[in-house]
Structure formats: C-alpha cells, structure tokens
C-alpha positions in Angstrom: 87.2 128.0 118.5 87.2 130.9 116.0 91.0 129.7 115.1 90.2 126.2 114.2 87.1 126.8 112.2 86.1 125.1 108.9 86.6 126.7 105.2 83.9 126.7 103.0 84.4 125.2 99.7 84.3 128.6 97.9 87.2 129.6 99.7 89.6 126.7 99.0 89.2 127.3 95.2 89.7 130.5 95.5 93.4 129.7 97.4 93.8 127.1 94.8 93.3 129.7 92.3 96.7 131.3 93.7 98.7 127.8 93.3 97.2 127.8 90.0 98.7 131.2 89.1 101.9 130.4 90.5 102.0 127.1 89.0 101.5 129.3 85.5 105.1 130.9 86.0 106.6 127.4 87.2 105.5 125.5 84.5 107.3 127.6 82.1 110.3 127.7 83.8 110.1 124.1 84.4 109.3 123.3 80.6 110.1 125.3 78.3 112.3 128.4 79.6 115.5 126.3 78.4 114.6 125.6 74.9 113.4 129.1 74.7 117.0 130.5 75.8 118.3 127.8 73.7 116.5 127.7 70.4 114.8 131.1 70.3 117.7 133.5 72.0 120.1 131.4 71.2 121.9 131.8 74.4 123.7 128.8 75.1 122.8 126.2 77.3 126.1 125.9 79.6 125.1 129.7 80.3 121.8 129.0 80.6 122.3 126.6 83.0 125.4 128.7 85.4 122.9 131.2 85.6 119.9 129.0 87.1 122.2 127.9 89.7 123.8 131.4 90.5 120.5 132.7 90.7 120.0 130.0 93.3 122.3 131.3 95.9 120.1 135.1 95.6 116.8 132.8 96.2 118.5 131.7 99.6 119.3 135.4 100.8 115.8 137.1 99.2 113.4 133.8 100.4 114.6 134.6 104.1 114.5 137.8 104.0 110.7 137.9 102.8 109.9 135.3 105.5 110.6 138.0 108.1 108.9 140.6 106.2 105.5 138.6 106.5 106.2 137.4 109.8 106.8 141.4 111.0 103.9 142.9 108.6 101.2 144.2 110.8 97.6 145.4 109.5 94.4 144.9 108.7 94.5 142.5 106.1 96.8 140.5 107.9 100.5 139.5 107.2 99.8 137.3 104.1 97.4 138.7 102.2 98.7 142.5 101.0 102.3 140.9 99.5 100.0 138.2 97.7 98.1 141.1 96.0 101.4 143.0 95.8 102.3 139.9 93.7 99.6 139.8 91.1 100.8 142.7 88.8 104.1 142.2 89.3 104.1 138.5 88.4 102.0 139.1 85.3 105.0 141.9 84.4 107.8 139.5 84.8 105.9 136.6 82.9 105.9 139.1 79.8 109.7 140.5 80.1 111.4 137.7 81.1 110.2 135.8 77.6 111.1 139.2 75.3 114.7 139.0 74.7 115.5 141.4 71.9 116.8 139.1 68.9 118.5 141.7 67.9 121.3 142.1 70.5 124.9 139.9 71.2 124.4 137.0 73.1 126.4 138.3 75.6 123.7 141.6 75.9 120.7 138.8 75.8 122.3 136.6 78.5 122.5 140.4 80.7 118.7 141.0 79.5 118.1 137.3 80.8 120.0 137.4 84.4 118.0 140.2 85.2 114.7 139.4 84.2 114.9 136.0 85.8 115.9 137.6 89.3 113.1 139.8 88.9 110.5 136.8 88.2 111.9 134.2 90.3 114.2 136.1 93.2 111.7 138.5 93.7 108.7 138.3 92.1 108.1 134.7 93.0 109.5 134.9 96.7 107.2 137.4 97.6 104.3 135.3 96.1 105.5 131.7 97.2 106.1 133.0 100.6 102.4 134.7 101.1 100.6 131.9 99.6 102.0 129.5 101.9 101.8 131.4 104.9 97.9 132.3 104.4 97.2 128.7 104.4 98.8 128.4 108.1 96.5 131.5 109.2 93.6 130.3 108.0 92.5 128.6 110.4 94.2 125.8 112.7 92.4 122.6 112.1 94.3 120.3 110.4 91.9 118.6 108.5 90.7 121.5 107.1 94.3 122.5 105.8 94.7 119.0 104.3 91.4 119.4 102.3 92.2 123.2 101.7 95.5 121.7 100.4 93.9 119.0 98.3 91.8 121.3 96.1 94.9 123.8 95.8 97.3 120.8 94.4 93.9 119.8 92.0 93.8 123.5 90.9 97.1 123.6 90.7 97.8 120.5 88.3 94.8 121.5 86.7 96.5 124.7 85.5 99.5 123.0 84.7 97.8 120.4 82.8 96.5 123.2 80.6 99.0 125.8 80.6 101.4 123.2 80.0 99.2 121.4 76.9 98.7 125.3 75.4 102.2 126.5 75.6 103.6 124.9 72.5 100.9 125.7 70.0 100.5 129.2 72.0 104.2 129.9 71.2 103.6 128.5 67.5 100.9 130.9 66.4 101.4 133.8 68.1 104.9 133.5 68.5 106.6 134.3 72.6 105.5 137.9 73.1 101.8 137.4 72.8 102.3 134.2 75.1 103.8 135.5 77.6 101.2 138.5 77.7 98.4 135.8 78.0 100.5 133.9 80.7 100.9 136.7 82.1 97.5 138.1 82.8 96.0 134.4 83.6 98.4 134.5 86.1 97.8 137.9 87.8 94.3 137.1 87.9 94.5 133.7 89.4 96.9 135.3 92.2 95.3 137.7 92.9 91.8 135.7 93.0 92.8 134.4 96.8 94.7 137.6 98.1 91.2 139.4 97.7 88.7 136.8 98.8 90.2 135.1 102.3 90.4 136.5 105.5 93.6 135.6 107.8 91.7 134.2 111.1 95.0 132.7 113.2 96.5 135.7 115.1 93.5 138.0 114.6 91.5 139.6 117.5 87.9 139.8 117.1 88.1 143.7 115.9 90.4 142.6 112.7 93.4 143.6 114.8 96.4 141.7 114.9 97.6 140.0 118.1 100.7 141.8 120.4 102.6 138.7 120.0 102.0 138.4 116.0 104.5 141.0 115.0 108.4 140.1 116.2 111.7 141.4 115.2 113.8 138.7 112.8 116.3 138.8 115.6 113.6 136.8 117.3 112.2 134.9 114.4 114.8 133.7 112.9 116.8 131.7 115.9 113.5 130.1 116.8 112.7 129.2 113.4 116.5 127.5 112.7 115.6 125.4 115.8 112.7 123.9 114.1 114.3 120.7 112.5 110.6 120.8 110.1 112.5 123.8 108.8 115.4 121.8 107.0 113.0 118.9 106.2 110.3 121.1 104.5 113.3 122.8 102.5 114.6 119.6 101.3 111.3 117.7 100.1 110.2 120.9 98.2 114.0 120.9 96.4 114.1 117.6 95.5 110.2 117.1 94.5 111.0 120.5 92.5 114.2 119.1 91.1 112.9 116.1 90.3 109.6 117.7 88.2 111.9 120.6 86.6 114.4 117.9 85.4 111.7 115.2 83.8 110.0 118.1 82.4 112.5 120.2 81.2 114.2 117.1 79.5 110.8 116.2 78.1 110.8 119.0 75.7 114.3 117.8 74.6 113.1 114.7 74.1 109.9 115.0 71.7 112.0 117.7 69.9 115.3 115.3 69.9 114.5 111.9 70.1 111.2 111.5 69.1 111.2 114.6 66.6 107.5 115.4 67.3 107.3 118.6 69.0 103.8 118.3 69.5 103.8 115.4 71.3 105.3 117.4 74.4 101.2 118.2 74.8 100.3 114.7 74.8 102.9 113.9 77.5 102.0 116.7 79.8 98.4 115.7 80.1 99.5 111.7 80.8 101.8 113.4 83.4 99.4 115.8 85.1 96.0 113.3 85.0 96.9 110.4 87.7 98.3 113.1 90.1 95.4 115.0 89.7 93.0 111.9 90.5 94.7 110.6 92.9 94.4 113.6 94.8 90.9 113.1 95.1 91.7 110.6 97.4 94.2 112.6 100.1 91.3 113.8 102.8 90.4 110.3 103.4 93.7 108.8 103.4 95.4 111.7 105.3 92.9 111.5 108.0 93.1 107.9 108.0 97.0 107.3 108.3 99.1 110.6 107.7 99.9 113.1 104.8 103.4 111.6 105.0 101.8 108.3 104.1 100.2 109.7 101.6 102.9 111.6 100.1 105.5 108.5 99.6 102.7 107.8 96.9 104.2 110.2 94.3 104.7 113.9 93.2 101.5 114.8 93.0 100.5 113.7 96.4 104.0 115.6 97.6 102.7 118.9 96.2 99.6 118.9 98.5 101.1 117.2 101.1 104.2 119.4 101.6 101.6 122.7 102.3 99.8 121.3 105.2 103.2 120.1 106.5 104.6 123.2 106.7 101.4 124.6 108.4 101.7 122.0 110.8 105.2 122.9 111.2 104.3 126.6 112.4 102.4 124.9 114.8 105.3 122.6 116.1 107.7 125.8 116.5 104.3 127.4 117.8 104.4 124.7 120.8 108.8 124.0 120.6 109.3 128.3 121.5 106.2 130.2 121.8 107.2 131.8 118.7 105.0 131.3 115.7 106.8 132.3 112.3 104.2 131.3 108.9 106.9 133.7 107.1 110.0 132.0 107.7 108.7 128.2 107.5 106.9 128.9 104.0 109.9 130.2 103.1 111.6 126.5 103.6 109.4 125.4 100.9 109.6 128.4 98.8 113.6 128.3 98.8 113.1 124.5 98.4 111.4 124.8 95.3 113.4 127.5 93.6 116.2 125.5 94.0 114.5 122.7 92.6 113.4 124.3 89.5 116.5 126.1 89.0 118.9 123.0 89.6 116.2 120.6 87.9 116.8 123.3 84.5 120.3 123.3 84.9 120.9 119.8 84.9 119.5 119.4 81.6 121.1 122.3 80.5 124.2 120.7 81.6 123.7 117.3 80.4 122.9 118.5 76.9 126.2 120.9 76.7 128.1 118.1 78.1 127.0 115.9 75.4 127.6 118.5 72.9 123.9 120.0 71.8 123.8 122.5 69.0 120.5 123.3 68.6 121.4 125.1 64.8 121.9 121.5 64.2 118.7 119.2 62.3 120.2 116.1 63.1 122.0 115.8 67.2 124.3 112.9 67.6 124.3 109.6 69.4 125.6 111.3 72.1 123.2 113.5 72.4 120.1 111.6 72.3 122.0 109.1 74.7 121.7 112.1 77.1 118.8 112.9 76.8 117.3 109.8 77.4 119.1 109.1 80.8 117.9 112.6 81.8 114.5 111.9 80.9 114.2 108.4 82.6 117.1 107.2 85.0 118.1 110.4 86.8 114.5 111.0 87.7 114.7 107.7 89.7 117.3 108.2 91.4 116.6 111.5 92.8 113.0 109.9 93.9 115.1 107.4 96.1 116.7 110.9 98.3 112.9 112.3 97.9 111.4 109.3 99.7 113.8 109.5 102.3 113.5 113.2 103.2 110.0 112.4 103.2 110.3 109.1 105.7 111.8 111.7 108.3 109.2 114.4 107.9 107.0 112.9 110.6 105.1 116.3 112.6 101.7 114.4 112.5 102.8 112.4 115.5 103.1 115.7 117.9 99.7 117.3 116.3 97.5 115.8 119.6 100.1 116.9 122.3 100.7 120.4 120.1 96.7 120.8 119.7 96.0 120.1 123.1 99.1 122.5 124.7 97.8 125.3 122.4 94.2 124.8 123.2 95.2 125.4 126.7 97.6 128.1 125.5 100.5 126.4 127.1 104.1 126.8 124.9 106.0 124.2 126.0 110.0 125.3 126.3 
C-alpha cells in the first residue's frame, strides 16, 4: 500500500520544477544554440551541425552507462535523488561555459572550445540529470494515475518555463549580451533542479527504515540483458527522438526564419508563446482523458501531450520489465528517453544546420538568397510534418496500458511472471 500511495500537490510542482530546469538548457539548445555558433562565434554551420550528430554517438555510450549507475546506487536518499542534486551545480556551470566562446580565438580553436563544452552540458551534464529525473518519477510511488497527474503538472511546468525562457532569451541576449545570459540561465536552472532532488522522497524499493531493498541494487551484467528484452525500451527511445527532433528542428528553424524570411528578430518571442500556449492548455485536460482511454490516446494529440505522456510510459515500462523478468531497472528505461531526446535535439539542430549550408547561408551576409529562404521555409513547415507521420506511428505501437491490470495485479501478489 505504501508503494502505490498518492502525491500531494506540493510535491508534483516541486518535480515539475526539475523538467522546468531541464527544459531551461533544452530550450537553448533547441533555439538558439545554432544561431549563436553561427552569428555570434562565427563557427560555421556544416561544423556546427557534424558536431551535434558526433556528439550523438557519445550520448548513446554515456546515457547507458548512467542508467546502470542509478539502477546500482544504493543509499539513503535513494538511487535518483543524489545524481539529481549532483546535477544542479553542474548544469548551472555548463549553461554559462558552453555560451562563452572567446571571440578572440581561430575558428578552428572556438569549434575545440565548443566540442568540449557541449559534451560536458549535454553528454554528461544532461545525462546524469535526464536519467535521475525520470527514474524518480518511477519510484515515487506505483499508482498510475498518480504518475499521469504527477506527469501532467511536470509537462505544464515544463512548457511554462519554456514559454518564458524561450520569450526572454532574445531580448536577454540583446541587452546584456551572452555571458550575463547564460549566468541567469544558468542559476534559474540549478535552482529549479535542484528544487525536486531536495524535496521528494523515493518510496518504490524502500523498506520502512529508509533502507533500500536486497533486490534494488544489481550488477549491469544483470540489468542490462533484462532491460534489452523490454521491447518498451526501443519504443520509449524512439518517441522521445523523434518528438525531440521534431521540436529541435521547428524551433531551431524558427529563429532562422524571423531573422531570414521575415527579418523581425523579435518576432521569434511572439512565436514561442503561440507555440508553447495550446500545449500547455491542453494538458490540463490529460488526467481525465488518460484515465478515461489511455496516455497513448492522448498523446497522438500532439507534442505537448507527447512530453507528458512519454514519462508515465516509461514508468509504466519499469513495471512491465518489473512483471516480464523480475528485474526492475528505472535507470536503464529513463535512459531510453533520455538517449531519445538528445538525439532528437541534436539531429533536430543539425538538420537545420545542414539545410542552411546546403543552401548556401552566410550569415556576414544582409540579404540571403532565394535559395536560402526556400530552405528555410521547407524546414520550418513541411519537414516538421513528415517526421510527425514516423512520430504517430511509434506512438500507435507504444501500447503498455493494456498489461497495467495483469502487471498490477501479479505485483500486488508479488508474483514475476517469467
């Protein structure tokens, strides 16, 4: 009973607070990260872009590998909850390097300066907090419901951080120039982060003395085999690299196109907050629905639904490989979602990037040509729509809900099926 217990309100702000600081560092990524290699390093886009995608193929290795670190972390705090405070200082460091690169120094020196600081903030910084965030939600507590409303008000403080870190970014950036910005990015998002990793307690795999379980604590020899089984695994990876890639493409080509084709900078504020308002209402909306037909229903809706949605499928998942092998793994299933998404972001960035040195963008350049703006506006509208098209499918096959009865029941009687 203590495992499927209900989470006061307080405490699912306080997680959102944590998808609201990590939504801080993807939102510059996502939007502006590009242009400000592009137009304020001057590094150029085509290296830009190679570099989001080799940076990818770390992700893959370093996501993993952090999944078994929370899965085989053992004390009193839990197995989430010390790597999400571990993440709070380091994420406000890497938010204030990784948008400092000395003006002063060749480009090849400033792309260096740029490969490592990105690793640092998105290979390891951002693994180690993706990874705990989305396992805490999984060891909160076991009732579904209660995950799918805890999700709900983490996507609405989530979008809600986006909707005004993303609106502030641009005049941020124009009167205080990138240093100061990325110090205030910085600290909002320590603070945030740092906001759930001291306030929730881990309840799933907890003894009554604040001990963990026998069972909690495998080798990744053990983990990891059982984990690969669980086809959620793959699914969970793929919805959270294509939502991702779809967002980090509209967005990051939405900068490109106020500054390009509409030449009104500004107006990227305008179009962040008619992005980020629907989702944000519409999420309102997910309890009901979700309890009422399915979070996959409710996800084919659109990305904002697939942000919330996509967290309490994964904790769902945990409980599927939970019921498939005995083994439960919250480390090595969030890290589906977490390598998911960093692929999506950094493939979503480097399509643009591509597009635009494809099309032959010099940003030294007042006027681009009709090639360029061409470009840009088939990034910024059809490519979207045709990565939605693999999105909804991924999404069509993600269908755990239909075991949760058989999976509650089996481990309410503490019986693992084989």
């Amino acid at each position: 009973m203590k495992e499927n217990q209900q989470i006061p309100m307080w405490k699912k702000v306080c997680y959102g607070c944590g998808a609201g600081g990590g939504n801080v560092m993807s939102t510059l990524m996502a939007s502006f990260l590009l242009a400000y290699y592009t137009d304020t390093a001057l590094i150029s886009a085509a290296a830009i872009s190679t570099m989001f995608v080799i940076c990818r193929l770390l992700d893959g290795v370093t996501d993993l590998v952090m999944g078994g670190i929370v899965d085989r972390t053992n004390t009193k705090l839990g197995k989430a909850r010390p790597w999400l405070i571990l993440s709070a200082p380091l994420m406000c460091i890497g938010l204030i390097l990784i948008v400092s690169v000395p003006r002063g120094w060749s480009e090849a020196m400033k792309l260096v300066y740029a490969y490592f600081t990105y690793i640092f903030l998105n290979c390891i910084v951002y693994t180690i907090f993706g990874i705990a965030h989305s396992a805490l939600l999984a060891r909160m507590t076991r009732n579904d419901k209660e995950r799918n409303t805890t999700s709900v008000v983490s996507s609405i403080c989530n979008n809600a951080v986006g909707l005004v870190i993303g609106t502030a970014i641009t005049g941020m950036q124009f009167k205080f120039g990138w240093t100061v910005t990325g110090i205030i990015l910085g600290v909002t998002a320590g603070i945030l982060i740092l906001i759930p990793g001291i306030t929730i307690s881990e309840i799933v795999g907890m003894s009554e003395d604040g001990q963990m379980e026998k069972n909690e604590s495998l080798p990744m020899k053990e983990q990891l085999p059982a984990v690969l089984k669980n086809k959620y695994f793959y699914l969970s990876l793929l919805i959270g690299a294509f939502t991702l890639l779809m967002n980090a493409n509209a967005i990051g080509s939405q900068i490109f196109y106020c500054n390009v084709v509409l030449g009104e900078p500004m107006f990227m504020t305008q179009l962040m907050s008619i992005g980020q308002l629907p989702g944000i209402i519409v999420l309102f909306f997910m309890p009901w629905f979700s309890n009422k037909f399915s979070k996959r229903n409710f996800m084919l809706i659109g990305a904002g639904p697939m942000f919330a949605g996509v967290y309490a499928l994964i904790a769902d998942a945990c409980d599927y490989g939970e019921w498939k092998t005995g083994i439960r793994s919250e480390g090595l299933l969030a890290s589906s979602q977490s390598i998911g998404s960093k692929i999506g972001i950094g493939f979503g960035s480097a399509l643009t990037g591509w597009i635009l040195a494809f099309a032959g963008y010099n940003p030294k350049e007042m006027i681009q040509s009709e090639t360029v703006i061409n470009a840009i506006k088939f990034d910024f509208s059809w490519l979207g729509l045709i990565i939605s098209v693999v999105l909804f499918i991924c999404v069509l096959l993600m269908d755990v809900e239909k075991y949760m009865p058989q999976i509650h029941e089996a481990l309410g009687k503490e019986e693992i099926r084989e």
